[in-house]
C-alpha positions in Angstrom: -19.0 -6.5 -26.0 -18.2 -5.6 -22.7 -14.6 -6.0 -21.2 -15.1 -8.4 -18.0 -12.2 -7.9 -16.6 -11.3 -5.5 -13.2 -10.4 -1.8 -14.0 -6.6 -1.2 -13.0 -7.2 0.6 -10.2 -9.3 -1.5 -8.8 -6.7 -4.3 -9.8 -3.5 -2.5 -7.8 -5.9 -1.4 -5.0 -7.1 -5.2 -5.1 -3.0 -6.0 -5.0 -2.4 -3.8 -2.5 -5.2 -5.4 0.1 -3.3 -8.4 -0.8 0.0 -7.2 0.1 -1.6 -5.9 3.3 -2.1 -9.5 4.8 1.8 -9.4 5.0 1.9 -6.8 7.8 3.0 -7.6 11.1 1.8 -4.3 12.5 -1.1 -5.2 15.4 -2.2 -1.7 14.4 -3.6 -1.6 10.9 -2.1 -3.6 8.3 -0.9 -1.6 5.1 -0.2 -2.2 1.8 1.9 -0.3 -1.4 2.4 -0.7 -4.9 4.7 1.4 -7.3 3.2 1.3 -10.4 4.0 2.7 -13.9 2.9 2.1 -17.4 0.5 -0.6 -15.5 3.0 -2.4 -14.1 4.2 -3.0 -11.0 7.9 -2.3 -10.1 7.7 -2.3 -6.2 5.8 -3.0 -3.4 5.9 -3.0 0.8 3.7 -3.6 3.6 4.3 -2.3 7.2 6.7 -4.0 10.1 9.4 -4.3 11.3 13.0 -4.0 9.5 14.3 -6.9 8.1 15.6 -9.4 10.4 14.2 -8.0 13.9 11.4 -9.2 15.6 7.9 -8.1 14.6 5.4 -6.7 16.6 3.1 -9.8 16.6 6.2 -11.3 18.1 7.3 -8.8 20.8 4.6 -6.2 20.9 4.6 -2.5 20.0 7.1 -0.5 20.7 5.0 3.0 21.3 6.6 6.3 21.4 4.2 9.5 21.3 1.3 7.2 19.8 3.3 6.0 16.9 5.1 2.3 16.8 8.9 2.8 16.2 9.2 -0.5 15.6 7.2 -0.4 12.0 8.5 1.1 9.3 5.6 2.2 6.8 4.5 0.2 3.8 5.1 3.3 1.5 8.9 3.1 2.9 9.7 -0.5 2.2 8.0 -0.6 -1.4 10.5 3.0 -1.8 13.4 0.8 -0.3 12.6 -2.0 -2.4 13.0 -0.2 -5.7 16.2 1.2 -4.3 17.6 -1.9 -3.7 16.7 -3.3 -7.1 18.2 -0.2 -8.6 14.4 0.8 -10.0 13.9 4.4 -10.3 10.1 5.9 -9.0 10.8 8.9 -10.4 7.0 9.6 -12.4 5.5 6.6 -10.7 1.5 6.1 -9.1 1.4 4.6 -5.7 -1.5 2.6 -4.6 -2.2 2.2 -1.0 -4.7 0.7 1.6 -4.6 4.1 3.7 -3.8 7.6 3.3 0.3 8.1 3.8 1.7 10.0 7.2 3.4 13.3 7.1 6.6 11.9 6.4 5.7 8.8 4.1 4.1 11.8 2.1 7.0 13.7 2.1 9.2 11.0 0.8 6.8 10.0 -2.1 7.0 13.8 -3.5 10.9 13.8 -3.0 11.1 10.5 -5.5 8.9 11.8 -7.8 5.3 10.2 -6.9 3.0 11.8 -9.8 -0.5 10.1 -7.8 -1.3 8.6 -4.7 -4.0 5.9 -4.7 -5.8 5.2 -1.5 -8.2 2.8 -0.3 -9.4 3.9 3.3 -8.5 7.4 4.7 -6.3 7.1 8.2 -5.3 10.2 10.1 -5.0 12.0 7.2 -2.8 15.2 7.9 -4.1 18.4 7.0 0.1 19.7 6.1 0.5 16.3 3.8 -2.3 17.6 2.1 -1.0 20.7 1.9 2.0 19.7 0.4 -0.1 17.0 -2.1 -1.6 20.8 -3.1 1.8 22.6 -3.6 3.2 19.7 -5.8 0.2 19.4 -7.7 0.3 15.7 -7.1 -3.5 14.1 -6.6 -4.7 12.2 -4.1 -7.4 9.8 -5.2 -9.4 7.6 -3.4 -9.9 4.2 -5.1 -12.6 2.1 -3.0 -12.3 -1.4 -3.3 -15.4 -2.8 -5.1 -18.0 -5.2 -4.1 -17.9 -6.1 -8.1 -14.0 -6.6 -7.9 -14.6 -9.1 -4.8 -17.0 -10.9 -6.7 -14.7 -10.6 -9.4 -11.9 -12.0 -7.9 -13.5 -14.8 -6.4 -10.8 -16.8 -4.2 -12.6 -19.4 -4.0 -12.4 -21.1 -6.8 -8.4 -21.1 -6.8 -8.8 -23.3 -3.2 -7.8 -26.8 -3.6 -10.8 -29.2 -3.2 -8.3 -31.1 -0.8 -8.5 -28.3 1.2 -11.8 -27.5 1.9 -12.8 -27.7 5.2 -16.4 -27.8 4.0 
């Protein structure tokens, strides 16, 4: 007999998606997971630092093509596990895009074994140089028709709800 349920990767890809729909970025909405031994010990989504006003509130703040405002999904679930006292150190991240230049460089300085990805996004040709030199993989985990079937939201919506 066959195991029905979703694979993990699809599973913390699935989570990250998720965790995207957080974002406040009117760019591209991101979404990270720490994960080790299958469990989740952190996660982040892109926009602004706690407290300030978001960019679906006030607008990008754009310098050289990048928004300052934002900090990076990959840096919040890293924050995150530092304010919680969680070390990374030999964790897998999974993430809705490829990580920048320096969100790549901070996930090797904790200790990032594997990066995860769902959709490549300006991938940088020196990140993945780096990914190289470290020996750390970068694997790209598609989300699933299967796993969206799988999922099914639906049937969690309150029949109260339905605007049907």
């Amino acid at each position: 007999m066959s195991d029905p349920r979703i694979s993990w990767d699809q599973y913390f890809i699935a989570q990250s998606a998720i965790l995207s729909t957080r974002s406040t970025c009117n760019r591209l909405h991101v979404g990270a997971i720490l994960v080790r031994d299958n469990r989740i010990i952190a996660s982040g989504y892109n926009g602004a630092v706690s407290g300030t006003p978001h960019c679906t509130e006030v607008g990008d703040l754009m310098v050289d093509g990048h928004c300052v405002r934002a900090v990076h999904a990959e840096q919040n679930a890293l924050m995150q596990a530092a304010k919680m006292g969680i070390p990374v150190d030999n964790t897998e991240l999974y993430v809705t895009d490829v990580p920048c230049l320096e969100c790549t460089k901070l996930l090797l300085q904790a200790g990032i074994i594997k990066i995860n990805y769902m959709r490549n996004y300006r991938n940088d040709p020196f990140a993945a140089e780096l990914l190289e030199q470290k020996k750390v993989p970068l694997v790209h985990v598609p989300f699933a028709a299967q796993t969206a079937k799988q999922v099914n939201l639906d049937q969690f919506i309150d029949p109260s709800q339905r605007s049907e």
